[in-house]
mmCIF file of the N, C-alpha and C atoms, coordinates in Angstrom:
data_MODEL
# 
_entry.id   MODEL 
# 
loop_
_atom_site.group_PDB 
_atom_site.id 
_atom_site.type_symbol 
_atom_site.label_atom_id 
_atom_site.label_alt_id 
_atom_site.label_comp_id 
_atom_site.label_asym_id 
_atom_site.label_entity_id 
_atom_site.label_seq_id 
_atom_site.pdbx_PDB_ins_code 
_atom_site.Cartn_x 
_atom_site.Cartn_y 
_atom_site.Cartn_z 
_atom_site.occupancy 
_atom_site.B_iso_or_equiv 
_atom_site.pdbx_formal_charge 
_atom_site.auth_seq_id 
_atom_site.auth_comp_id 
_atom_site.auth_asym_id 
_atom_site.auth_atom_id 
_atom_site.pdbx_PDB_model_num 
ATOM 1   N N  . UNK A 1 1  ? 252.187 185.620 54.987 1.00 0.00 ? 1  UNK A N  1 
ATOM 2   C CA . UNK A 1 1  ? 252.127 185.269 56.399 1.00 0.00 ? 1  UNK A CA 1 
ATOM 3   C C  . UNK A 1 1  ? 251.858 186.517 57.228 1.00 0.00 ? 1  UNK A C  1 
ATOM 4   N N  . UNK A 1 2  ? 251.195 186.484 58.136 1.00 0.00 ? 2  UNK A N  1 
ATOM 5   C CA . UNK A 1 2  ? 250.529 187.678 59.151 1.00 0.00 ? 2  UNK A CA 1 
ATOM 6   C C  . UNK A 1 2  ? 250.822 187.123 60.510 1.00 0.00 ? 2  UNK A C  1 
ATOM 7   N N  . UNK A 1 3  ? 251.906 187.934 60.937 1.00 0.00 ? 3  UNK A N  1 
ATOM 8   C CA . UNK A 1 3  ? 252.436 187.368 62.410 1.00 0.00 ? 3  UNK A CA 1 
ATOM 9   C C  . UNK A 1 3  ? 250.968 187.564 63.382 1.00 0.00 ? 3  UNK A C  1 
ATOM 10  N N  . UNK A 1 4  ? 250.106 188.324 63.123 1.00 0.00 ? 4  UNK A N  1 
ATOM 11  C CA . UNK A 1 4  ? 248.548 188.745 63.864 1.00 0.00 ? 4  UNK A CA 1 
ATOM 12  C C  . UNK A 1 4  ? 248.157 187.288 63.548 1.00 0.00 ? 4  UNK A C  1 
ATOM 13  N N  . UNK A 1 5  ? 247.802 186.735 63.062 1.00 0.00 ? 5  UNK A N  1 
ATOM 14  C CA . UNK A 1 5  ? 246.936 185.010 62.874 1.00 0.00 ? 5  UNK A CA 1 
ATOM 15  C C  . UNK A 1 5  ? 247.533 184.763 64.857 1.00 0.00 ? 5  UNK A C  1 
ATOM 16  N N  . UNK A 1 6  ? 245.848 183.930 64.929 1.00 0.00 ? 6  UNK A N  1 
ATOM 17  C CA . UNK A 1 6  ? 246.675 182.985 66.356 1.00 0.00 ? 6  UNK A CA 1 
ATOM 18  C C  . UNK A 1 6  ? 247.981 181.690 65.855 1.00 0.00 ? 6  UNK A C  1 
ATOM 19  N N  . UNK A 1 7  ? 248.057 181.659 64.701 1.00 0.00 ? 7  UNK A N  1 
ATOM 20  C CA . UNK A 1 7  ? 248.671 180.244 64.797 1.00 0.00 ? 7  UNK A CA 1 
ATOM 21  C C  . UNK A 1 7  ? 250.209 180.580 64.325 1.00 0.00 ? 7  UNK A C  1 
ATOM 22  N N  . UNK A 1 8  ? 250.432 181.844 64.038 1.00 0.00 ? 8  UNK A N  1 
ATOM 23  C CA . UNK A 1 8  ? 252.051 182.105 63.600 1.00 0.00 ? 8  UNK A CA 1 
ATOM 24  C C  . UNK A 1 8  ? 252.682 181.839 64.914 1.00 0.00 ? 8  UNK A C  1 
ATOM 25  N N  . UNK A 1 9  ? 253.641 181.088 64.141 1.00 0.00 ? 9  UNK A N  1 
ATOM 26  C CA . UNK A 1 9  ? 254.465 180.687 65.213 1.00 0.00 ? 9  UNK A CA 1 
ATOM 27  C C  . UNK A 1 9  ? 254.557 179.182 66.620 1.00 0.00 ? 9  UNK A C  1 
ATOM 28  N N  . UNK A 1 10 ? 253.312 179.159 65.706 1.00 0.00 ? 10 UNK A N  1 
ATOM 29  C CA . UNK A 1 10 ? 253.041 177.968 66.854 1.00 0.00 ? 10 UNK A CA 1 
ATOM 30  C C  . UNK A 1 10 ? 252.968 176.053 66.065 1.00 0.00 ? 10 UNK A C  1 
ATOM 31  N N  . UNK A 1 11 ? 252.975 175.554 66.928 1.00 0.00 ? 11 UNK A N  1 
ATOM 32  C CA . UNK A 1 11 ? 253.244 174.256 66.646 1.00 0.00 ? 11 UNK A CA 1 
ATOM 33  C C  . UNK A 1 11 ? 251.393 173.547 66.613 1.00 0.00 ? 11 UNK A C  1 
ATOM 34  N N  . UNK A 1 12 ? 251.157 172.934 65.470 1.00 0.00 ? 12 UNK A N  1 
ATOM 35  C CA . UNK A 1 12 ? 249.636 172.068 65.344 1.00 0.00 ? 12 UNK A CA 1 
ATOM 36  C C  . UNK A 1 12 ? 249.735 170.963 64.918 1.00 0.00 ? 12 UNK A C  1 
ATOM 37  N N  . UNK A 1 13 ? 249.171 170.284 65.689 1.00 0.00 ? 13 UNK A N  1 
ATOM 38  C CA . UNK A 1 13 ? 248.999 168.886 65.477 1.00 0.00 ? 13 UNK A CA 1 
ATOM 39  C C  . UNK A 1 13 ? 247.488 168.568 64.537 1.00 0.00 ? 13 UNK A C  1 
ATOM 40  N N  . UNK A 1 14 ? 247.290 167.644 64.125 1.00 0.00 ? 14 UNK A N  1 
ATOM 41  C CA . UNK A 1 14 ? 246.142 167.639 63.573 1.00 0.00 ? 14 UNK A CA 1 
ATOM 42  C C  . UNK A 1 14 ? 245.362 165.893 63.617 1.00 0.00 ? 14 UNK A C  1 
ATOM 43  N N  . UNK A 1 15 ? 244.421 165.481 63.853 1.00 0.00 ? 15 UNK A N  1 
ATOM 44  C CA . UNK A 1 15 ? 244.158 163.991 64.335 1.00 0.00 ? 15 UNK A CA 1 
ATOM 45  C C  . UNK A 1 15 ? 242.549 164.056 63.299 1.00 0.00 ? 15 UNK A C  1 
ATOM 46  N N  . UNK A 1 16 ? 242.610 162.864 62.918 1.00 0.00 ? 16 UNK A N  1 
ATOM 47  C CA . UNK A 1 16 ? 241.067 162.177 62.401 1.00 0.00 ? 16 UNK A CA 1 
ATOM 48  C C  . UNK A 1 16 ? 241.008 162.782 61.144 1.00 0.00 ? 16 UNK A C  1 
ATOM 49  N N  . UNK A 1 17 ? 239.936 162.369 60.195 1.00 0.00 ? 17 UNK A N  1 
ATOM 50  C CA . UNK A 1 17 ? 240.076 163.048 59.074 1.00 0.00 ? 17 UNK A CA 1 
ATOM 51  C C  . UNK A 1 17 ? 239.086 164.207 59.444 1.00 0.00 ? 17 UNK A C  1 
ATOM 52  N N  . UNK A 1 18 ? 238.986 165.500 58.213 1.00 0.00 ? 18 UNK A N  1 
ATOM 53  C CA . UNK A 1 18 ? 238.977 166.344 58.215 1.00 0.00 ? 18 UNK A CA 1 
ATOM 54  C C  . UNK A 1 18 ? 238.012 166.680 57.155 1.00 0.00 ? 18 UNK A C  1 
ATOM 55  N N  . UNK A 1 19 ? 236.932 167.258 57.040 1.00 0.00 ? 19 UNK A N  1 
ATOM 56  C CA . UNK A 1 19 ? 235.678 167.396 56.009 1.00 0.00 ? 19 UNK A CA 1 
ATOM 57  C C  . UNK A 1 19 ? 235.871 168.453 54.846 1.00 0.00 ? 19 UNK A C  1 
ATOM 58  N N  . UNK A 1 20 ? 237.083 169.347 55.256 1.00 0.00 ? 20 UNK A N  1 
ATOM 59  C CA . UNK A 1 20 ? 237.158 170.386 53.992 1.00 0.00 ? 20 UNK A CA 1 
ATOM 60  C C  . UNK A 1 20 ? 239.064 170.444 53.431 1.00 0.00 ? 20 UNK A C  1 
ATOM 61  N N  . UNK A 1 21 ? 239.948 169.910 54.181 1.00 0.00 ? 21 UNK A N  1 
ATOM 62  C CA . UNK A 1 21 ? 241.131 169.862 53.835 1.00 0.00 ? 21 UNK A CA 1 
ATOM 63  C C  . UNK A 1 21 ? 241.290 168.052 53.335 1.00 0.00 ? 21 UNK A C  1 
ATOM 64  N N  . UNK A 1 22 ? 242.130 167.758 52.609 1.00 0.00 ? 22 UNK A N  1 
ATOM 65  C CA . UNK A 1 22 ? 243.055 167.111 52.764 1.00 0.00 ? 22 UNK A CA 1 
ATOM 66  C C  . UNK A 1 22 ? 244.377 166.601 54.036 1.00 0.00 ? 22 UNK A C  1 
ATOM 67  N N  . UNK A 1 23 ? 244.842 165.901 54.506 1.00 0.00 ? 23 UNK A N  1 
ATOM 68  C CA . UNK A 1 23 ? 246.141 166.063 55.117 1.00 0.00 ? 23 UNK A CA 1 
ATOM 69  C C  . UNK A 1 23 ? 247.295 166.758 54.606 1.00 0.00 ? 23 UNK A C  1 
ATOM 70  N N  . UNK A 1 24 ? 247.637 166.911 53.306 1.00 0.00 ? 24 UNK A N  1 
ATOM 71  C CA . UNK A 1 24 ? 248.520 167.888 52.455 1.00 0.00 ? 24 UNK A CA 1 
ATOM 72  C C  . UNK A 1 24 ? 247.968 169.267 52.782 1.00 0.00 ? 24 UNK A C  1 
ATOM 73  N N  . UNK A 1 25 ? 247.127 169.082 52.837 1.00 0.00 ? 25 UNK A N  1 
ATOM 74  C CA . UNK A 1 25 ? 245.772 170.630 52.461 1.00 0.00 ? 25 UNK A CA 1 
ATOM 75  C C  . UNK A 1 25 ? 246.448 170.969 53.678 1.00 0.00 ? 25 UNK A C  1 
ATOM 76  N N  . UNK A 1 26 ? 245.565 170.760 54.954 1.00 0.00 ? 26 UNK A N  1 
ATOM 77  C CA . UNK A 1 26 ? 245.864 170.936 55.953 1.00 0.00 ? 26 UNK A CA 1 
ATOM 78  C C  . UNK A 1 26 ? 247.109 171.559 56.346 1.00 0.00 ? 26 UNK A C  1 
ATOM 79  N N  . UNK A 1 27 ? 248.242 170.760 56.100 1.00 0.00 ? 27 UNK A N  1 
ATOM 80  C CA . UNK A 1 27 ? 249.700 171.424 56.601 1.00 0.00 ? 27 UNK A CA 1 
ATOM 81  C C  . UNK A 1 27 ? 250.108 172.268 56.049 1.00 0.00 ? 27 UNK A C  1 
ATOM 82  N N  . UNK A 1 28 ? 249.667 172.001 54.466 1.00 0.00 ? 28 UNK A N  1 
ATOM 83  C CA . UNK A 1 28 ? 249.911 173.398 53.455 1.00 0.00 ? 28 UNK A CA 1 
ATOM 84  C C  . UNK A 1 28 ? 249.185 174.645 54.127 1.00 0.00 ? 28 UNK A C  1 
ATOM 85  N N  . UNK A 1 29 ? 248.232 175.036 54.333 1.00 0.00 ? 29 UNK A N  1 
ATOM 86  C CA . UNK A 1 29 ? 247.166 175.938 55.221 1.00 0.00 ? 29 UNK A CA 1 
ATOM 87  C C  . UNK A 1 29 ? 248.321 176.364 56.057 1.00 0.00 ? 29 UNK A C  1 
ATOM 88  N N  . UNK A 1 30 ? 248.508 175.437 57.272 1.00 0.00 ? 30 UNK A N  1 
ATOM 89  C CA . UNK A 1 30 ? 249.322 175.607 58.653 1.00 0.00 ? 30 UNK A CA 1 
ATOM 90  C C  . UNK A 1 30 ? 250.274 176.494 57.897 1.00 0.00 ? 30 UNK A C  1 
ATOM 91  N N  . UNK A 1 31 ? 251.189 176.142 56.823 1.00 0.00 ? 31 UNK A N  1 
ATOM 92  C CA . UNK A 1 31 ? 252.553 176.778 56.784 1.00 0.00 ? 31 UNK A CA 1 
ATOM 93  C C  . UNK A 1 31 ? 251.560 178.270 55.920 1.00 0.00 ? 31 UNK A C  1 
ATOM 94  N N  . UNK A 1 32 ? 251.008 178.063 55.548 1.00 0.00 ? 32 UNK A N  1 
ATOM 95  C CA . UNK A 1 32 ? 250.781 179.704 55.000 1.00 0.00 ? 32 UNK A CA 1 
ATOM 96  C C  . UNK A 1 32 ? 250.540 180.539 55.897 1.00 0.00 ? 32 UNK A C  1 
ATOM 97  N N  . UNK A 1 33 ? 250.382 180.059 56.996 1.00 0.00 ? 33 UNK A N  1 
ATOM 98  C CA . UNK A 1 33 ? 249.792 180.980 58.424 1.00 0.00 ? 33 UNK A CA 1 
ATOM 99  C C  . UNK A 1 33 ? 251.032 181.254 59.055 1.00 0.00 ? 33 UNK A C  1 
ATOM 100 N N  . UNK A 1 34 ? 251.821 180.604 58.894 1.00 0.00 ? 34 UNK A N  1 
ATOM 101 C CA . UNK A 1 34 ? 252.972 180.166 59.852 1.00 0.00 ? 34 UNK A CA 1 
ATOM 102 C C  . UNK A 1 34 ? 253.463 179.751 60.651 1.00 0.00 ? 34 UNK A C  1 
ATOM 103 N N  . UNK A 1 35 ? 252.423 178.430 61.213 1.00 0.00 ? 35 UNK A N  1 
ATOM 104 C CA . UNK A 1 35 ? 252.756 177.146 61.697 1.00 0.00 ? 35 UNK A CA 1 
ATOM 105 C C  . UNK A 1 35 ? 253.479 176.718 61.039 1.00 0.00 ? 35 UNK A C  1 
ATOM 106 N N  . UNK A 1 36 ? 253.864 175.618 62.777 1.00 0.00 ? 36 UNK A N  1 
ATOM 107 C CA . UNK A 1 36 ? 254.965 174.325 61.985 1.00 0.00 ? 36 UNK A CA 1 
ATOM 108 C C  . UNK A 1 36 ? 253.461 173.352 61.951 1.00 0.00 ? 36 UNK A C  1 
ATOM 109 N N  . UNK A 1 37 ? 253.119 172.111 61.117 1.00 0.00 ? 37 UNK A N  1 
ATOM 110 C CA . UNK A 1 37 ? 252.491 171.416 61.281 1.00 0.00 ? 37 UNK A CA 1 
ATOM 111 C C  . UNK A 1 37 ? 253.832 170.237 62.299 1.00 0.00 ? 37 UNK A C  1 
ATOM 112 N N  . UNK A 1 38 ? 252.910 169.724 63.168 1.00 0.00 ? 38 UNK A N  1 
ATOM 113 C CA . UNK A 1 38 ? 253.523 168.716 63.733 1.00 0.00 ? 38 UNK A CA 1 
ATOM 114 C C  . UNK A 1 38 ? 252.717 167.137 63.567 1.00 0.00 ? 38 UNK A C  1 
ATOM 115 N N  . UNK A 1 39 ? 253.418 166.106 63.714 1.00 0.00 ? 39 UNK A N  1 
ATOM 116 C CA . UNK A 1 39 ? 252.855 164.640 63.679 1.00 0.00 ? 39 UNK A CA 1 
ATOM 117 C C  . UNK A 1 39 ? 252.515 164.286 65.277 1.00 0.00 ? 39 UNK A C  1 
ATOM 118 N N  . UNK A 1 40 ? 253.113 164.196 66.095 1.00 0.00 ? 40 UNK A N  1 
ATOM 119 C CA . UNK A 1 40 ? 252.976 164.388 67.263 1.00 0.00 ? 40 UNK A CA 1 
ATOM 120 C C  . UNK A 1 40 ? 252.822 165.260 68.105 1.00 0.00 ? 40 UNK A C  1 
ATOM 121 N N  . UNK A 1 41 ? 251.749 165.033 69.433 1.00 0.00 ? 41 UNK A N  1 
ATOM 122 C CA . UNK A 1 41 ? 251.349 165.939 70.488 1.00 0.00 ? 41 UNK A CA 1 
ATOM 123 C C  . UNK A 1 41 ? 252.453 165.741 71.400 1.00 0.00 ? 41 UNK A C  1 
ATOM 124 N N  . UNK A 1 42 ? 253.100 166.602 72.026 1.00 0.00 ? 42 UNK A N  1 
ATOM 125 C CA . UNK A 1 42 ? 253.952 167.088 73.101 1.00 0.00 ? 42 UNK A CA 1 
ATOM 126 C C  . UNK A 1 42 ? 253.409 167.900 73.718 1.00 0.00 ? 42 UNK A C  1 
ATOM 127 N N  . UNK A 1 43 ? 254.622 168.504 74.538 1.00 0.00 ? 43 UNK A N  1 
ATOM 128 C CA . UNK A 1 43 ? 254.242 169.213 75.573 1.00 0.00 ? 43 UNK A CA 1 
ATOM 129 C C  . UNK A 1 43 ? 254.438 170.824 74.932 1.00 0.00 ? 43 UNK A C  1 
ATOM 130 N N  . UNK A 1 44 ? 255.205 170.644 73.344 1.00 0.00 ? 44 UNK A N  1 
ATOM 131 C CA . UNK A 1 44 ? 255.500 171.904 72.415 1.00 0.00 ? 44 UNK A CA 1 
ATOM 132 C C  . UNK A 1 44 ? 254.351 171.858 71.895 1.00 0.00 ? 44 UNK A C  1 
ATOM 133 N N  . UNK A 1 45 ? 253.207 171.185 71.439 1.00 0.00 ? 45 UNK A N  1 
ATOM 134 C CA . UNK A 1 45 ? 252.525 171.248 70.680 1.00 0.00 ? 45 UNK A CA 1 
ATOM 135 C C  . UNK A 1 45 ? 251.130 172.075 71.511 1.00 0.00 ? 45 UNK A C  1 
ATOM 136 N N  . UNK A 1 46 ? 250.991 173.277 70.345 1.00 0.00 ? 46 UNK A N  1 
ATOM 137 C CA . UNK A 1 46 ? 250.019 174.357 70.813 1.00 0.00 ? 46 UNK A CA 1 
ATOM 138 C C  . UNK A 1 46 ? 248.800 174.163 70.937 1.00 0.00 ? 46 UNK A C  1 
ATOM 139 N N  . UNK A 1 47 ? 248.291 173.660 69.926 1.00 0.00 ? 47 UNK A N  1 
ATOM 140 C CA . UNK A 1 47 ? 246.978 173.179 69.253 1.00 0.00 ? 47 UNK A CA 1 
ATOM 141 C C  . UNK A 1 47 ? 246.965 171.816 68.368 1.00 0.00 ? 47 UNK A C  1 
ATOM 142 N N  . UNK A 1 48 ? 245.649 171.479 68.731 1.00 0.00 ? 48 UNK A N  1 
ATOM 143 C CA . UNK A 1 48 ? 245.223 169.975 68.139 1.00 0.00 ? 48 UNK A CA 1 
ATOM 144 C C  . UNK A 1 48 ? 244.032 170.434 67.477 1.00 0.00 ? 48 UNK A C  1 
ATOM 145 N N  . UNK A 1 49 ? 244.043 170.215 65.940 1.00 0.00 ? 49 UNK A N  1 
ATOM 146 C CA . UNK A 1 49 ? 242.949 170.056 65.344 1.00 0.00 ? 49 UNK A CA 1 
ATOM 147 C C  . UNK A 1 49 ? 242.664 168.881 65.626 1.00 0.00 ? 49 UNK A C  1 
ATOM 148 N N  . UNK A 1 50 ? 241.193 168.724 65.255 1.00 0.00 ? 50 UNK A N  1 
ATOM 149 C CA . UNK A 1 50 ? 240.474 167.674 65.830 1.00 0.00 ? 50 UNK A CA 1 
ATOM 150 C C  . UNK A 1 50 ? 239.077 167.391 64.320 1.00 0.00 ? 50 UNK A C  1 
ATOM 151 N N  . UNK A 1 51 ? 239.462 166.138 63.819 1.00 0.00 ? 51 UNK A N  1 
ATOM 152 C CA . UNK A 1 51 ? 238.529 165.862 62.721 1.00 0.00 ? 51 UNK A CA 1 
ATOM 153 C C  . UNK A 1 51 ? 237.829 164.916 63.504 1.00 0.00 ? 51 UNK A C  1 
ATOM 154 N N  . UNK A 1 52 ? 236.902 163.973 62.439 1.00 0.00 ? 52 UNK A N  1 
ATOM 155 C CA . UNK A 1 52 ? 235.951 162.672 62.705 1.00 0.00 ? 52 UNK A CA 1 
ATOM 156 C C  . UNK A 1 52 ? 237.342 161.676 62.915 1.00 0.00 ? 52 UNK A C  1 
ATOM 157 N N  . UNK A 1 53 ? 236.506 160.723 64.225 1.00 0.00 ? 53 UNK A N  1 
ATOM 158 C CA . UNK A 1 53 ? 237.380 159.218 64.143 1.00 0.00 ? 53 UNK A CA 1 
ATOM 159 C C  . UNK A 1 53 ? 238.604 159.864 64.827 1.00 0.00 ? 53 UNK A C  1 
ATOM 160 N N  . UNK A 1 54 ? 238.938 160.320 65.670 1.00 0.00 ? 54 UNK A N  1 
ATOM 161 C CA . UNK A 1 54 ? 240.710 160.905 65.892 1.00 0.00 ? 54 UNK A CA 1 
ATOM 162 C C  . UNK A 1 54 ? 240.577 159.701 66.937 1.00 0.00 ? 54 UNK A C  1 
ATOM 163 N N  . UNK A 1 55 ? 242.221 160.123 66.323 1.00 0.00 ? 55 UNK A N  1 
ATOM 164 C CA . UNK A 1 55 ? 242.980 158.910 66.963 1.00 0.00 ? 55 UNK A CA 1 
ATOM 165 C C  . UNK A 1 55 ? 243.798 158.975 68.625 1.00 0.00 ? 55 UNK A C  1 
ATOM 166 N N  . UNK A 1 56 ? 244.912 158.499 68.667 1.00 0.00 ? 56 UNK A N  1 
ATOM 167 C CA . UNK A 1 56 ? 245.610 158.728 70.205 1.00 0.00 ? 56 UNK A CA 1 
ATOM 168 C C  . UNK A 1 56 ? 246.374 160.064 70.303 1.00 0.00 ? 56 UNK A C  1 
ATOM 169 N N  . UNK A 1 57 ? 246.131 160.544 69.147 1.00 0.00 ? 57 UNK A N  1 
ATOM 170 C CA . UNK A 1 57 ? 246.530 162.076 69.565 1.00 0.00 ? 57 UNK A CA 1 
ATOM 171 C C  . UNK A 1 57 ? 245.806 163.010 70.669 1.00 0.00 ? 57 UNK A C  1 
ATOM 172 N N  . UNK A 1 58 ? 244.205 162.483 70.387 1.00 0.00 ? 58 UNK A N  1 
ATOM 173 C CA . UNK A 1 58 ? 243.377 163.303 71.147 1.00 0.00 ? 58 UNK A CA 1 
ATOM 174 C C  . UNK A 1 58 ? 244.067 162.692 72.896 1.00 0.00 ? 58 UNK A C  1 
ATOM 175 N N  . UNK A 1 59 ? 243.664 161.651 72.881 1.00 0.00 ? 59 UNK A N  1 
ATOM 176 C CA . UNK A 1 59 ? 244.250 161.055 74.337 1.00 0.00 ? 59 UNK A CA 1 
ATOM 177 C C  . UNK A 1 59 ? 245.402 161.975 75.071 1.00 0.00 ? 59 UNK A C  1 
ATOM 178 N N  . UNK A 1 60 ? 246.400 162.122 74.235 1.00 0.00 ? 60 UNK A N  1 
ATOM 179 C CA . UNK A 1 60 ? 247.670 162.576 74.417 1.00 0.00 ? 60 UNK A CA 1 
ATOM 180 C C  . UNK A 1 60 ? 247.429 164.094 74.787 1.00 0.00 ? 60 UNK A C  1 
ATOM 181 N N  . UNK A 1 61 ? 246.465 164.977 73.870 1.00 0.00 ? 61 UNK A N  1 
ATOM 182 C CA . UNK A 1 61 ? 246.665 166.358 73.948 1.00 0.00 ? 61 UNK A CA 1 
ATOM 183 C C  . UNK A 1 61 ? 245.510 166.130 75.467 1.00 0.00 ? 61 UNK A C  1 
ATOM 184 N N  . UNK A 1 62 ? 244.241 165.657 75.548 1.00 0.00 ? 62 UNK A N  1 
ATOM 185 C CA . UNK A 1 62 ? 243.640 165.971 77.050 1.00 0.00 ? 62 UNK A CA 1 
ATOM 186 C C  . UNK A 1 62 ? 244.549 165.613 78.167 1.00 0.00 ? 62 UNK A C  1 
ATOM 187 N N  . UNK A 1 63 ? 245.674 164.865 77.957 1.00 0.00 ? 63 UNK A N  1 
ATOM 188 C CA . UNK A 1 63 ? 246.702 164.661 78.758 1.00 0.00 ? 63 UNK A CA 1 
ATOM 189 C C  . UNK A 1 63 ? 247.491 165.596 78.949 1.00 0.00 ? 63 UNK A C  1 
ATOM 190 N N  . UNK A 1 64 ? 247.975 166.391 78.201 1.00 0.00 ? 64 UNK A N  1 
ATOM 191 C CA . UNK A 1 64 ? 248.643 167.502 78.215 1.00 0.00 ? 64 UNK A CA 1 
ATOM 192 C C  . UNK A 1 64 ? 247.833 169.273 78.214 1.00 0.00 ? 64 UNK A C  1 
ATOM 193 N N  . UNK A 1 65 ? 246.679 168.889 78.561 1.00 0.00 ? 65 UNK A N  1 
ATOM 194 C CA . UNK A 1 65 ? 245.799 169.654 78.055 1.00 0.00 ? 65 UNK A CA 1 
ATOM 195 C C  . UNK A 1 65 ? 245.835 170.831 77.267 1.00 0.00 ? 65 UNK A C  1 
ATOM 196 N N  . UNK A 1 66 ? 246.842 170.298 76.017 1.00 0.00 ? 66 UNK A N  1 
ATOM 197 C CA . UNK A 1 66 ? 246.896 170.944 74.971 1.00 0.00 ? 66 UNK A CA 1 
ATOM 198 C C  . UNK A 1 66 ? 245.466 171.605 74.166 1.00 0.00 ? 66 UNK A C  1 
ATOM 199 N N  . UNK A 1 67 ? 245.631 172.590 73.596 1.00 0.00 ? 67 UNK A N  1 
ATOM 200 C CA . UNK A 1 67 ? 244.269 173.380 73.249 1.00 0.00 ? 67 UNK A CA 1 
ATOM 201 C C  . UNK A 1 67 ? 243.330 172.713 72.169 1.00 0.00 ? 67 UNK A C  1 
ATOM 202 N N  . UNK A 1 68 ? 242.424 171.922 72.348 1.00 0.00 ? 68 UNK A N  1 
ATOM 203 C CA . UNK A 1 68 ? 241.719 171.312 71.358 1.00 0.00 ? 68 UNK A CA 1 
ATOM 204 C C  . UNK A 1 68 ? 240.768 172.056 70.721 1.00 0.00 ? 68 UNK A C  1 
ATOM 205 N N  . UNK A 1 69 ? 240.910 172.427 69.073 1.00 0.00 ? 69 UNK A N  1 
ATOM 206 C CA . UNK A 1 69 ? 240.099 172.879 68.279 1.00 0.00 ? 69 UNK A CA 1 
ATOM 207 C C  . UNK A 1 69 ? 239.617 172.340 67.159 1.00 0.00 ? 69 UNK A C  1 
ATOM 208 N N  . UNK A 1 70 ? 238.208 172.223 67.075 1.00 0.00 ? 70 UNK A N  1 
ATOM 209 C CA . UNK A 1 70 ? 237.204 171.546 65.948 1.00 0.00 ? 70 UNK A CA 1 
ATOM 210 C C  . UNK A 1 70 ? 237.669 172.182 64.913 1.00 0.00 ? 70 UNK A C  1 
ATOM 211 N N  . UNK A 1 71 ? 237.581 171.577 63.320 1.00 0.00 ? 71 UNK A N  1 
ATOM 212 C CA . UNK A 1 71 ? 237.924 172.059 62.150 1.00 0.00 ? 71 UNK A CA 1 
ATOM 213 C C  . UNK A 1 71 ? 237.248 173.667 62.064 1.00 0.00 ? 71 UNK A C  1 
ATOM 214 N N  . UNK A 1 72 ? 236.129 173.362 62.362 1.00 0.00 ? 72 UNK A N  1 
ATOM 215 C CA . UNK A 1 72 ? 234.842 174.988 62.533 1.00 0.00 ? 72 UNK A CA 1 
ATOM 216 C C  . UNK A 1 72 ? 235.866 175.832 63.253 1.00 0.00 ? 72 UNK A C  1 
ATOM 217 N N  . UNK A 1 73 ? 235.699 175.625 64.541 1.00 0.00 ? 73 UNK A N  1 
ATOM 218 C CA . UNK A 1 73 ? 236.767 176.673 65.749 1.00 0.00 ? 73 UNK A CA 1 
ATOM 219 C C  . UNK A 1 73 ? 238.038 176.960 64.790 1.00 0.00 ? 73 UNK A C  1 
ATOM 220 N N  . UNK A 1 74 ? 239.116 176.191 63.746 1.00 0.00 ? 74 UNK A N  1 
ATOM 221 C CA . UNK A 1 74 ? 239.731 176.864 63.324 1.00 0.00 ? 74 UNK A CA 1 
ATOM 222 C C  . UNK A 1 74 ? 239.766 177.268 62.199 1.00 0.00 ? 74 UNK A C  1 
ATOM 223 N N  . UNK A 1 75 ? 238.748 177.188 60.931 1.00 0.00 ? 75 UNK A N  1 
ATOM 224 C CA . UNK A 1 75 ? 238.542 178.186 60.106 1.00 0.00 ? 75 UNK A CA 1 
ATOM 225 C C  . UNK A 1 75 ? 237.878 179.362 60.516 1.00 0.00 ? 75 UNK A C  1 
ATOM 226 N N  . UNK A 1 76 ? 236.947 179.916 62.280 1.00 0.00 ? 76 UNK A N  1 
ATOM 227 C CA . UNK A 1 76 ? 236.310 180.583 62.711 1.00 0.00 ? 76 UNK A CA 1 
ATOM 228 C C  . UNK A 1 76 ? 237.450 181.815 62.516 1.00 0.00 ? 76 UNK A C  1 
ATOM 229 N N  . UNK A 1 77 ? 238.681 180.926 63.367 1.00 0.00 ? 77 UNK A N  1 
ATOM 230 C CA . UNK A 1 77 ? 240.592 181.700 64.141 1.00 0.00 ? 77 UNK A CA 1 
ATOM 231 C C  . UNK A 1 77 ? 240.711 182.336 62.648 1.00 0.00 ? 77 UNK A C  1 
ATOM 232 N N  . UNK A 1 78 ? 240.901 181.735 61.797 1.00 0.00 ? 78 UNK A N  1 
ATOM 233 C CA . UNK A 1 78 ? 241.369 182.117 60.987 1.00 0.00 ? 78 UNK A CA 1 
ATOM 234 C C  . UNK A 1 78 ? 240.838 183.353 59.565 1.00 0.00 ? 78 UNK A C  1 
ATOM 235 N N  . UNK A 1 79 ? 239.731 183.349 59.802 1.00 0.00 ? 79 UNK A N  1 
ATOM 236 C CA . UNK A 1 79 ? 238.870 184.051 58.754 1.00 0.00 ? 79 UNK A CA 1 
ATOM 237 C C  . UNK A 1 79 ? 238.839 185.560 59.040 1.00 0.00 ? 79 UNK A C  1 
# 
């Protein structure tokens, strides 16, 4: 874990499927970074990945205008 990553420490939500993770994949990823993966968007929740087909999460995070990032935008963060 590298407290330098944008995502240590922060809370991600994740919506729609996803072209290179799994949903396991995915949260597994999050915690190696040192996210919490979250199921729900709040007003804690940092970031929203964003796959094909998303669901009422997206609704929820432009409501909160939580930070929406494409699968691309966050393997870009992360590499």
């Amino acid at each position: 874990m590298n407290p330098d990553n944008p995502f240590y420490g922060k809370s991600v939500a994740v919506t729609g499927k996803l072209d290179n993770y799994t949903r396991d994949g995915i949260q597994a990823r999050l915690r190696e970074l040192g996210a919490k993966p979250v199921s729900v968007v709040s007003t804690r929740t940092d970031y929203l990945i964003l796959g094909v087909r998303p669901g009422n999460k997206l609704t929820k995070a432009l409501a909160l205008e939580t930070t929406i990032l494409s699968e691309q935008e966050f393997e870009a963060m992360v590499s």
